[in-house]
C-alpha distance (Angstrom), angle and dihedral (degrees) to the residues before:
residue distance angle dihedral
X1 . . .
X2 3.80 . .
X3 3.38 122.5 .
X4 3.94 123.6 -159.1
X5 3.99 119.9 -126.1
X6 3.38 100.5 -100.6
X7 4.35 90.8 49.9
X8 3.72 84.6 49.6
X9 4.07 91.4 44.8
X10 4.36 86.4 56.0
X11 4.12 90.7 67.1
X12 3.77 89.4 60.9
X13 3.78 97.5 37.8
X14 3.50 111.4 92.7
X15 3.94 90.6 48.8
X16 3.77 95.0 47.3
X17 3.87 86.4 51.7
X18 4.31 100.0 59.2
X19 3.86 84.6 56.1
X20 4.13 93.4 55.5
X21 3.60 106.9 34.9
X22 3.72 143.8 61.9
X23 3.84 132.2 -126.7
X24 3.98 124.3 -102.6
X25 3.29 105.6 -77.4
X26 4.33 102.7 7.5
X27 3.63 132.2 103.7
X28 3.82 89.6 -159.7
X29 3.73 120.5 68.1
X30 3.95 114.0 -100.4
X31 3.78 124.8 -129.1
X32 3.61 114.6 -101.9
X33 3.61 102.6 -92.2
X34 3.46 93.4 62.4
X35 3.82 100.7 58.8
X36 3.52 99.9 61.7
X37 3.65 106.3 68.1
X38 3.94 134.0 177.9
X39 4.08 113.9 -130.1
X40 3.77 122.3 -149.7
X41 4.30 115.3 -101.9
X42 3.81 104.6 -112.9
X43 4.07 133.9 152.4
X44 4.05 113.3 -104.8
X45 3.61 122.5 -156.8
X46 3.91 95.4 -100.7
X47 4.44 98.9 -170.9
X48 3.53 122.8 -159.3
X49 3.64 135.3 -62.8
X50 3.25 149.5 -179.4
X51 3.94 131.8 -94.8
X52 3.51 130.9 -103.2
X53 4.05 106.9 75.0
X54 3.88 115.2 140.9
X55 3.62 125.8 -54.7
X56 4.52 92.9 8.7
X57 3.74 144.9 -1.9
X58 3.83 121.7 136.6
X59 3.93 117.6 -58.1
X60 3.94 137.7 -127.2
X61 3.40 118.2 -93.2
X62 4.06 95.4 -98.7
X63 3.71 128.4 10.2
X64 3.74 117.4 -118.3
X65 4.11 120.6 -97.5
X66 4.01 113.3 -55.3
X67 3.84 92.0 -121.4
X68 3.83 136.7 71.1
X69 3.98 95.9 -155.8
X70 3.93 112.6 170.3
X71 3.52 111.5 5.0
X72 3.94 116.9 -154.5
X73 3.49 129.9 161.2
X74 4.14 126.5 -95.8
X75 4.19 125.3 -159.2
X76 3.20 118.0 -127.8
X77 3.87 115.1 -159.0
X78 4.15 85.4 -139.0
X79 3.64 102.6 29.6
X80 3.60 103.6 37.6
X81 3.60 110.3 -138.9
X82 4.26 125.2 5.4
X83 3.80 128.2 -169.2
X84 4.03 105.3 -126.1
X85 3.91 129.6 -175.4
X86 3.58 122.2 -126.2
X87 3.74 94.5 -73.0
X88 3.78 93.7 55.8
X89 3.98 91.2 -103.1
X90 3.52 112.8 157.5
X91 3.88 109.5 -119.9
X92 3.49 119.6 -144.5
X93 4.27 147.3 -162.0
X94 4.23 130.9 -137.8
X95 3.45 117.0 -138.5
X96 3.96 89.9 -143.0
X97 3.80 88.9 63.6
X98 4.07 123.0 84.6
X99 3.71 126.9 -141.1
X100 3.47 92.9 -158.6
X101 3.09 101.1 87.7
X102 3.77 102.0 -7.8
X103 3.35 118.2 -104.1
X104 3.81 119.9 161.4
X105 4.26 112.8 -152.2
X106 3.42 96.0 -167.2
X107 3.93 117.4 111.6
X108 3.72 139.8 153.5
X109 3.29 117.1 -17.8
X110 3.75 85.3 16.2
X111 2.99 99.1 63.8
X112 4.04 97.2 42.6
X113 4.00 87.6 67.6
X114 4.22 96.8 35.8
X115 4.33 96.0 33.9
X116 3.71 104.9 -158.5
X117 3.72 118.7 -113.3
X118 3.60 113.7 -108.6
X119 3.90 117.5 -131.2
X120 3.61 100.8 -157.8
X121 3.68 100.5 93.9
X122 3.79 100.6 19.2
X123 3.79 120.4 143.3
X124 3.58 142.6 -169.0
X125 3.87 110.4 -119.2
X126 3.81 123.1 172.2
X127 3.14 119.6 -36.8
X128 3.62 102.3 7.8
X129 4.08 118.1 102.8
X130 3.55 105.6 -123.5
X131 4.23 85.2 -157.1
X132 4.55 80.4 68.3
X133 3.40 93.2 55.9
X134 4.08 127.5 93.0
X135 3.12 148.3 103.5
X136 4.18 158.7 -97.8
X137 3.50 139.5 -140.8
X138 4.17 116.5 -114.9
X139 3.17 126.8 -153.7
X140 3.69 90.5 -106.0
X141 3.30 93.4 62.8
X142 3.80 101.1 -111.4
X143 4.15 127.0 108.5
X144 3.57 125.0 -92.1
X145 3.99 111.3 -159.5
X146 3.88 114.2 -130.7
X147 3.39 131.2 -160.7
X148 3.94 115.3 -145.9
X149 3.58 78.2 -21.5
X150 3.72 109.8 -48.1
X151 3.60 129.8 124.2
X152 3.62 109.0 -114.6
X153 3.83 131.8 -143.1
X154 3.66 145.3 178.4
X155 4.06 120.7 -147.1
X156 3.53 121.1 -131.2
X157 3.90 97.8 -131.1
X158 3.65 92.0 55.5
X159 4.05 91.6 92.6
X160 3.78 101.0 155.0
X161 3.74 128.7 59.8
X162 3.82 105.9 -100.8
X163 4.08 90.2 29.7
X164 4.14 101.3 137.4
X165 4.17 91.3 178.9
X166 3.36 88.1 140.1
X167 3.86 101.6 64.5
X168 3.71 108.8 114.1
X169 4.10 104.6 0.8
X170 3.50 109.9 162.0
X171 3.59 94.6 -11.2
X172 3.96 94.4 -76.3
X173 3.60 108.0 67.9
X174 3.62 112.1 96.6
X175 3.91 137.6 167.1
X176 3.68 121.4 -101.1
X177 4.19 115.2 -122.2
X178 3.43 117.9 -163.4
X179 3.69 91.8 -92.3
X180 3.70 94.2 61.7
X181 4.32 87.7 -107.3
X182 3.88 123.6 121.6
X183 3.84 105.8 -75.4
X184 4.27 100.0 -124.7
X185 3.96 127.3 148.1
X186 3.77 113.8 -79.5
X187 3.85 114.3 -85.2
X188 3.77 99.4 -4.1
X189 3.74 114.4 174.7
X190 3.66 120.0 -129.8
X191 3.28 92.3 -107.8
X192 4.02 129.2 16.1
X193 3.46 148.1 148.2
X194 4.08 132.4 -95.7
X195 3.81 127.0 -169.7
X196 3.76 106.6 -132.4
X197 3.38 121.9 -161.6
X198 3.62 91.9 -126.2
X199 3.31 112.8 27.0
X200 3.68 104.4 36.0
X201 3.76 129.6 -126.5
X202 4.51 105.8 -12.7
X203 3.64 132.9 176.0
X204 4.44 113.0 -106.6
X205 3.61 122.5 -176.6
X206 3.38 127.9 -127.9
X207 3.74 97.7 -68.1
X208 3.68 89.1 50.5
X209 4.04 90.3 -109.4
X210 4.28 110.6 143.1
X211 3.70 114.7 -97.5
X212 3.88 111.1 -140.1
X213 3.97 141.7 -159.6
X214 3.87 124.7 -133.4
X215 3.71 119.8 -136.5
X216 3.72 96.4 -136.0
X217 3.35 99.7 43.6
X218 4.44 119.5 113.7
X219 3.63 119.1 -139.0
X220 3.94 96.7 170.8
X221 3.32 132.0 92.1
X222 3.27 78.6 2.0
X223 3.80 146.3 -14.5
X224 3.99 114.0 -84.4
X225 3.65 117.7 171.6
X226 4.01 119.0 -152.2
X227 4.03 91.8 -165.0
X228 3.88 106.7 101.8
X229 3.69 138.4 146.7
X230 4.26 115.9 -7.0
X231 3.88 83.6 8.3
X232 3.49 91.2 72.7
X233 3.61 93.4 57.1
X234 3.68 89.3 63.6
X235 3.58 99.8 34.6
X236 4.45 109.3 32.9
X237 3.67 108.5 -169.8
X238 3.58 118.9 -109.2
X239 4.02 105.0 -107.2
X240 3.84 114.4 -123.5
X241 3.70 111.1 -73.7
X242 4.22 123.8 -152.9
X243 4.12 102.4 -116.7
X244 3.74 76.5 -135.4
X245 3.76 97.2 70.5
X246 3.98 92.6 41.0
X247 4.08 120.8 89.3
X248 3.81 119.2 -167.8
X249 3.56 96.1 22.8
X250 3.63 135.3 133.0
X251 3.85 117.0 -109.5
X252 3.39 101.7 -167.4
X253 4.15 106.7 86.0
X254 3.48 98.9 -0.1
X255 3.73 106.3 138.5
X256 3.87 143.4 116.8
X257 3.47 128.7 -101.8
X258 4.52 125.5 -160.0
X259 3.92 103.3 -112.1
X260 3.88 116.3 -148.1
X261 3.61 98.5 -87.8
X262 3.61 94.3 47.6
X263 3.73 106.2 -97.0
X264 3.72 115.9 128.5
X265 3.89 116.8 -137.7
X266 3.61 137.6 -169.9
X267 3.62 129.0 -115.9
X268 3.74 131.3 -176.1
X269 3.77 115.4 -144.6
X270 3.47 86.7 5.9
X271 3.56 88.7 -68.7
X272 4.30 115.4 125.5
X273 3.66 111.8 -111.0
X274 3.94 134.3 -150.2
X275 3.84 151.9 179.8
X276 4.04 122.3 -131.4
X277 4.04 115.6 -123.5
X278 4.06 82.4 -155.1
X279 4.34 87.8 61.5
X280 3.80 94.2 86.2
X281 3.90 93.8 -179.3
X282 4.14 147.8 19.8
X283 3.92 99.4 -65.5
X284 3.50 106.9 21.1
X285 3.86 109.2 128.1
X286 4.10 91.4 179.9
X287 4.10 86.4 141.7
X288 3.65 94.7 66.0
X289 3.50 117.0 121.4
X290 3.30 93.9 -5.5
X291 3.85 116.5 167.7
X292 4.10 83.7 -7.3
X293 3.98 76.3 -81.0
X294 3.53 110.1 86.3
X295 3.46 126.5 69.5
X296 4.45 143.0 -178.8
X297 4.16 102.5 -109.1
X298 3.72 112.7 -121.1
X299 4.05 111.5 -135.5
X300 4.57 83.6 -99.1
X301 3.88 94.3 49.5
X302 3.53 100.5 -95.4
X303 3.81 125.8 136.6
X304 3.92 114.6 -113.6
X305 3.80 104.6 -124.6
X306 3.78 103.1 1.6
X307 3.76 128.1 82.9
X308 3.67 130.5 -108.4
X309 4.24 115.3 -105.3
């Protein structure tokens, strides 16, 4: 299966980052040894969000129209530009499927919340190339267009022509472009900053999604991360990140650390870093101040609206 640049760029990441960055608490770099640090298991406060992550969640009231008709392609003033079906319905790809050969993963309840695209009456409007679309076979016998082999899917809270909801849910929900590739703004670093119009300049990842700080996390000696378990359903970790392929960040203690089940995860400042499975698109800060424990990241590690320990 093909993998983008910046999915290829992830393997590397964690090595590339003990040769830029500085341990908690250092002005000289660290040897190795002591970047990758273990954190102690413990039980965050995890708040309440809403449906709609990968594979379940509750559904819309009514699912959008059965067929896909002429597809065409939309642009989205975050995501560049977004395959839609004839209704303007933003059509979508899951990370857990393959393209090579297509195979669609989504089942069930899945597939109540993300409705598979039906191929049968699929059509190649402008700017699509009729030669990427196709389709698969599901295991209820019906045909699942593709485009440049992957499954594609609508989402049932995307109600409006133009509606992206979908971006980002549960970390593998992405918008199809026209080349069958995660739909994302042009060139975005890994990590970057945004100036929201309440909150004030705050770190996004690559998908534009708000990166946030828990309370009772450690960064010094060392850092120690307090999210475990059904917290990290809420709150995924934000996957180390090349300093290279940030802009607006601070140098000086960014780094990653190896959590307790194995995972490495970024931090800025020393400071673990997340997304929120309750920000459905680019610019949604829904996690802030959420159980007076989670807070936005500013671009030097501290928490936007909370004070330091």
């Amino acid at each position: 299966m093909k993998t983008s640049w910046r999915t290829a760029s992830l393997v590397a990441s964690a090595a590339a980052v003990l040769a830029l960055t500085t341990a908690c608490g250092q002005d000289s770099p660290p040897s190795a040894t002591s970047q990758n640090v273990g954190a102690t298991a413990g039980t965050g406060d995890v708040g309440d969000i809403g449906a709609g992550q990968a594979g379940g969640g509750a559904q819309a009231s009514a699912s959008p129209s059965g067929t896909a008709g002429e597809l065409n392609v939309s642009t989205n003033a975050e995501l560049g530009k977004v395959v839609t079906d004839s209704l303007g319905l933003t059509l979508y790809r899951f990370d857990q499927d393959t393209a090579e050969p297509p195979a669609s993963n989504c089942e069930d309840d899945c597939a109540k919340t993300w409705p598979p695209v039906p191929a049968d009456d699929a059509t190649a409007g402008e700017g699509i190339d009729k030669a990427l679309l196709g389709s698969v076979d599901r295991a209820d016998g019906t045909k699942q267009l593709t485009v440049a082999g992957w499954p594609a899917y609508r989402y049932v809270k995307d109600v409006n022509a133009g509606d992206v909801k979908g971006q980002g849910v549960g970390g593998k929900w992405y918008a199809l472009n026209p080349q069958g590739k995660k739909a994302q703004a042009a060139d975005r670093p890994g990590l970057s900053t945004r100036e929201d119009a309440k909150l004030g300049e705050i770190v996004v990842d690559e998908n534009g999604m708000t990166v946030y700080r828990f309370m009772k996390d450690e960064a010094w000696p060392k850092p120690v991360s307090a999210c475990t378990g059904a917290c990290l359903e809420k709150w995924p970790v934000v996957s180390p990140v090349d300093f290279e392929d940030t802009k607006g960040i601070q140098k000086k203690g960014y780094m990653t650390f190896t959590r307790p089940d194995g995972a490495d995860q970024q931090t800025i400042n020393c400071w673990p870093i997340y997304t929120f499975a309750g920000d459905k698109a680019p610019g949604d800060t829904n996690g802030q101040g959420v159980g007076g424990t989670w807070y936005a990241v500013r671009p030097d590690g501290k928490p936007v609206g909370a004070s330091e320990k």
